[in-house]
C-alpha positions as CSV (number, residue, x, y, z in Angstrom):
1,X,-50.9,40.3,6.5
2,X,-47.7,42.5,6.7
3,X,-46.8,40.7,9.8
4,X,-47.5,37.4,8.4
5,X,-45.6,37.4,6.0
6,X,-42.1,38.3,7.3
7,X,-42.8,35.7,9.8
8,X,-43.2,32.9,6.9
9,X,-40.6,34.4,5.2
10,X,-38.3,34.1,8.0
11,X,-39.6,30.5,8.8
12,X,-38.7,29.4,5.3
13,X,-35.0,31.2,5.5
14,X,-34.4,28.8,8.8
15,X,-35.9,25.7,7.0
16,X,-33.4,26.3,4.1
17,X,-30.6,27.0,6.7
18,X,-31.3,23.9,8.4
19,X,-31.2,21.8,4.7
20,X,-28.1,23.1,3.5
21,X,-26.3,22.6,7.5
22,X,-28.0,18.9,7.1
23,X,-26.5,18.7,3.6
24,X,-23.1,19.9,4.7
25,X,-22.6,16.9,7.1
26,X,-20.4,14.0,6.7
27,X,-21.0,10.8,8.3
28,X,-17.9,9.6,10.8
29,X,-17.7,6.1,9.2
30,X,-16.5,5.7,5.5
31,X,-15.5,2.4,3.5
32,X,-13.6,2.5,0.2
33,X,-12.9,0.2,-2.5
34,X,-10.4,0.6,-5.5
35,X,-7.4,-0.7,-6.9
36,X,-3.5,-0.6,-5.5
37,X,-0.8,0.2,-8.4
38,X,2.4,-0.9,-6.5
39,X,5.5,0.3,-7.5
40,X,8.7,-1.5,-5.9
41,X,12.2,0.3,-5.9
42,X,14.2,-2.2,-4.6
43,X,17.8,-2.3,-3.2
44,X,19.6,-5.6,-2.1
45,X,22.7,-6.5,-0.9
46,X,24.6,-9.1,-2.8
47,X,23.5,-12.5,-1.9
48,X,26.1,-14.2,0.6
49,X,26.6,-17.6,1.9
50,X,28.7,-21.0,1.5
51,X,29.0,-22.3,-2.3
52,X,28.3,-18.7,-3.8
53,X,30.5,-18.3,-6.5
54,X,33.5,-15.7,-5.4
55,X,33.2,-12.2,-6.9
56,X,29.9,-12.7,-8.4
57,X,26.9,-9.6,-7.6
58,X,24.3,-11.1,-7.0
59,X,20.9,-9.4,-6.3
60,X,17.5,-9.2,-7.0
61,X,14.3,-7.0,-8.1
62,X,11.0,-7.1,-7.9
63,X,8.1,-6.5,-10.3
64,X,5.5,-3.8,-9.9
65,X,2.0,-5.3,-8.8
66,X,-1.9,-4.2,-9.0
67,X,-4.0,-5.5,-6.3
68,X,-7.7,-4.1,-5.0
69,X,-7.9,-1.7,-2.1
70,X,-9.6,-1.9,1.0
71,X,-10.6,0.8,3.4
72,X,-12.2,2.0,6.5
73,X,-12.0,5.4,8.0
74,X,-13.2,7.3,11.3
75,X,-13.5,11.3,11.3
76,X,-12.0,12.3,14.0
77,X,-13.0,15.7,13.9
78,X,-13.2,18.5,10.9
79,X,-9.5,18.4,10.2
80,X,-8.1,14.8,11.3
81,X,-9.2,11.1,9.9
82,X,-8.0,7.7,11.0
83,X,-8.0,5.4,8.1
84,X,-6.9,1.8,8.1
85,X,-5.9,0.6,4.5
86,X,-4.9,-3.0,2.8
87,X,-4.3,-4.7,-0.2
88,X,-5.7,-7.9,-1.5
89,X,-2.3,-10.1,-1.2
90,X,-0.8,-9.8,-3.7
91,X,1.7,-12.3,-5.7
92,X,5.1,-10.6,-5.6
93,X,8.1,-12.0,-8.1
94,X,12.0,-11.7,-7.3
95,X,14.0,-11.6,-11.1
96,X,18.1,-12.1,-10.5
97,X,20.1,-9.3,-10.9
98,X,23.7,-10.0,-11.9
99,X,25.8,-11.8,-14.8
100,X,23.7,-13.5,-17.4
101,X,24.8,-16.4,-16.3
102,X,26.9,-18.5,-13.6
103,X,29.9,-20.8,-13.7
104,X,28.7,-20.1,-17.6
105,X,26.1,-22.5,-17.9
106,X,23.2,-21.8,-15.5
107,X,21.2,-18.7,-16.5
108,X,21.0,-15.9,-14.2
109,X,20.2,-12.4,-14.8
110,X,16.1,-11.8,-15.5
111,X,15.5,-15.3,-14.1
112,X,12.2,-15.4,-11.9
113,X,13.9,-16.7,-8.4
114,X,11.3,-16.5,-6.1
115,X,7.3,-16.1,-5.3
116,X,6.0,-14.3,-2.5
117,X,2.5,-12.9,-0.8
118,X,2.3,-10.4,1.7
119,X,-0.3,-8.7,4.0
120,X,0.7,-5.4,4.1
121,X,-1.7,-3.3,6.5
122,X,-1.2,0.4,6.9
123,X,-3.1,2.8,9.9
124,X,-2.9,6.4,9.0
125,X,-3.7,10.1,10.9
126,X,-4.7,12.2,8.3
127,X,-4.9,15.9,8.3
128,X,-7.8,16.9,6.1
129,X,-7.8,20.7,4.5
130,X,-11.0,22.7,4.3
131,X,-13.6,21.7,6.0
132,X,-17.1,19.8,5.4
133,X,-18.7,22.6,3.2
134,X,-15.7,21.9,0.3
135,X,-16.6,19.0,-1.7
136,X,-12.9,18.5,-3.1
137,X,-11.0,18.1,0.2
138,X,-7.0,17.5,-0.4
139,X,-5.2,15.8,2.9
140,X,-2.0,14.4,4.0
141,X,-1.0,11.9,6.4
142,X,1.5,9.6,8.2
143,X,1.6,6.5,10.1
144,X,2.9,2.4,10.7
145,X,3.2,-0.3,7.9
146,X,3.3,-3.6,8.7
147,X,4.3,-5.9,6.0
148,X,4.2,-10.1,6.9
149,X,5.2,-12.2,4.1
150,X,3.7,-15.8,3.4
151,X,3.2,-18.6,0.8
152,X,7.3,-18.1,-0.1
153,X,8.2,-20.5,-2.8
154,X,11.3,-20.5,-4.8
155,X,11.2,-21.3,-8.6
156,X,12.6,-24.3,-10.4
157,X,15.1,-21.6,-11.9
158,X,16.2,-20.5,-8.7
159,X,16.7,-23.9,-7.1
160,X,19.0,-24.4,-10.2
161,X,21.2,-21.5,-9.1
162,X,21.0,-22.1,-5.5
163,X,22.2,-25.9,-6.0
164,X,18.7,-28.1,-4.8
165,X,15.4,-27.7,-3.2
166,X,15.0,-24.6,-0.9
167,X,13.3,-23.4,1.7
168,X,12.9,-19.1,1.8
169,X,12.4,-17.4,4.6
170,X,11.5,-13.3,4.7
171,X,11.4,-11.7,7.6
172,X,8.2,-9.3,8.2
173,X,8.6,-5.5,8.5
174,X,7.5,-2.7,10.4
175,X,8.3,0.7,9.5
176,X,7.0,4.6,8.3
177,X,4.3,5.1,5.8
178,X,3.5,8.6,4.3
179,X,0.3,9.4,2.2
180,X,-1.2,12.7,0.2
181,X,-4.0,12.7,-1.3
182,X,-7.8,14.4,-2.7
183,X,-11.0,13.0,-1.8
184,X,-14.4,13.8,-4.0
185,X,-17.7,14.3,-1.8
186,X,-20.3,13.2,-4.1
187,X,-24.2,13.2,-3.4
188,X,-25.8,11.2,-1.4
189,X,-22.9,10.3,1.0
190,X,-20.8,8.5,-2.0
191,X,-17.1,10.3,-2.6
192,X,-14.3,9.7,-4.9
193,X,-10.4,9.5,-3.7
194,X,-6.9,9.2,-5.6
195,X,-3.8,9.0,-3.6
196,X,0.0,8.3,-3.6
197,X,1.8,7.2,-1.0
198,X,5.3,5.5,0.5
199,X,6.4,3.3,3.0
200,X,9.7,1.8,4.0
201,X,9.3,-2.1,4.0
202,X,12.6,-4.0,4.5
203,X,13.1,-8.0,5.4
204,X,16.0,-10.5,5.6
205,X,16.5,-13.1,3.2
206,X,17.2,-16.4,4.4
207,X,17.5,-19.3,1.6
208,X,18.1,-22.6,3.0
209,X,19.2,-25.7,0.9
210,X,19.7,-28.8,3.1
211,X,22.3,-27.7,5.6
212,X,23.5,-24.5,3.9
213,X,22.0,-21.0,4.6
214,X,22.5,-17.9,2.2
215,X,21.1,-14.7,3.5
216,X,20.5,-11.2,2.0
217,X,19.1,-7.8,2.8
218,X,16.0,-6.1,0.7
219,X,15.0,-2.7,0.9
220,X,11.5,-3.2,-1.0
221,X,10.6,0.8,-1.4
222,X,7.0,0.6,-2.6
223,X,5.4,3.6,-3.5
224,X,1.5,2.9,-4.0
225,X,-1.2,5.3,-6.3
226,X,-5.0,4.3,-5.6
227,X,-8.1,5.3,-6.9
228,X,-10.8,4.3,-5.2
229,X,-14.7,4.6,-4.8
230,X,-16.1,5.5,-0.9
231,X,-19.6,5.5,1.2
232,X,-20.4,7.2,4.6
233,X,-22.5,5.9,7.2
């Protein structure tokens, strides 16, 4: 009996050993789902082309947008995660920026111009602090956005300004994106994640009206917070 039981005893500290290891892993594979707040700080140049009335500024902004999240990413290893992220397209709208109004009769200023969607997919390295046995895991990352913008139609406001039916062109964008962020390991292999992030998405303007072509510049600046809900496999 005395040398039974330090045998079982030591049998059932292994067993428990071997549960909480087991418990501590994290699959490689994770999906997420969640919502995008997107928050645009644009910058334009003034908009430029035959027929625009001399000395008048010009510009444009665009309104903030919520669209759901999609997600997948691969652990690399403890520290480092791949993750490739995207939006639902969502339905982007231009407002003028300028005088109220131009040659004094056509309204201007705070006048919806333009409707845009875009497909903007982001792929991210991720460093991830702490390691498996934390469940609240905080990480930052960097990687590529591409932004491709479709379905462009310009408004009955802005053909008024622009002098007839228009065709819009937006040129798609590739540039930086930055995230930070905290991820939630929750039983079961289910996790919780909130994150803000940046990326620099720019384009060209080109508004064509018969034979005349206007162009402009936009520096669209979204920053992006998501919550979002994730499961291993």
């Amino acid at each position: 009996m005395t040398k039974f039981a330090p045998r079982v005893l030591s049998a059932a500290c292994l067993t428990l050993t071997a549960s909480l290891a087991f418990a501590d892993e994290v699959p490689d594979n994770t999906f997420r789902v969640g919502a995008y707040a997107v928050f645009f700080h644009t910058s334009a140049g003034y908009l430029a082309g035959p027929y625009i009335p001399p000395g008048e500024d010009l510009s444009a902004t665009v309104k903030n947008v919520q669209t759901p999240y999609l997600a997948y990413l691969r652990k690399l290893s403890t520290h480092f995660t791949f993750e490739f992220a995207f939006g639902v397209p969502p339905l982007t709208k231009a407002y003028g920026k300028g005088p109220a109004t131009l040659a004094g009769t056509v309204p201007f200023n705070g006048q919806q111009l333009l409707t845009s969607r875009w497909l903007a997919p982001t792929a991210l390295l991720e460093y991830v602090f702490l390691d498996d046995s934390y469940a609240l895991r905080p990480y930052i990352g960097a990687g590529v956005n591409y932004s491709m913008f479709y379905d462009r139609n310009i408004t009955p406001a802005g053909e008024a300004i622009i002098g007839g039916p228009t065709r819009v062109e937006l040129s798609n964008s590739v540039g930086p994106a930055v995230t930070g962020g905290l991820t939630y390991r929750l039983p079961k292999n289910w996790s919780l994640m909130a994150s803000y992030s940046w990326a620099r998405v720019t384009s060209h303007l080109h508004a064509i009206t018969t034979d005349v072509v206007r162009t402009d510049s936009i520096s669209f600046g979204p920053t992006t917070f998501v919550a979002a809900v994730g499961y291993s496999f």
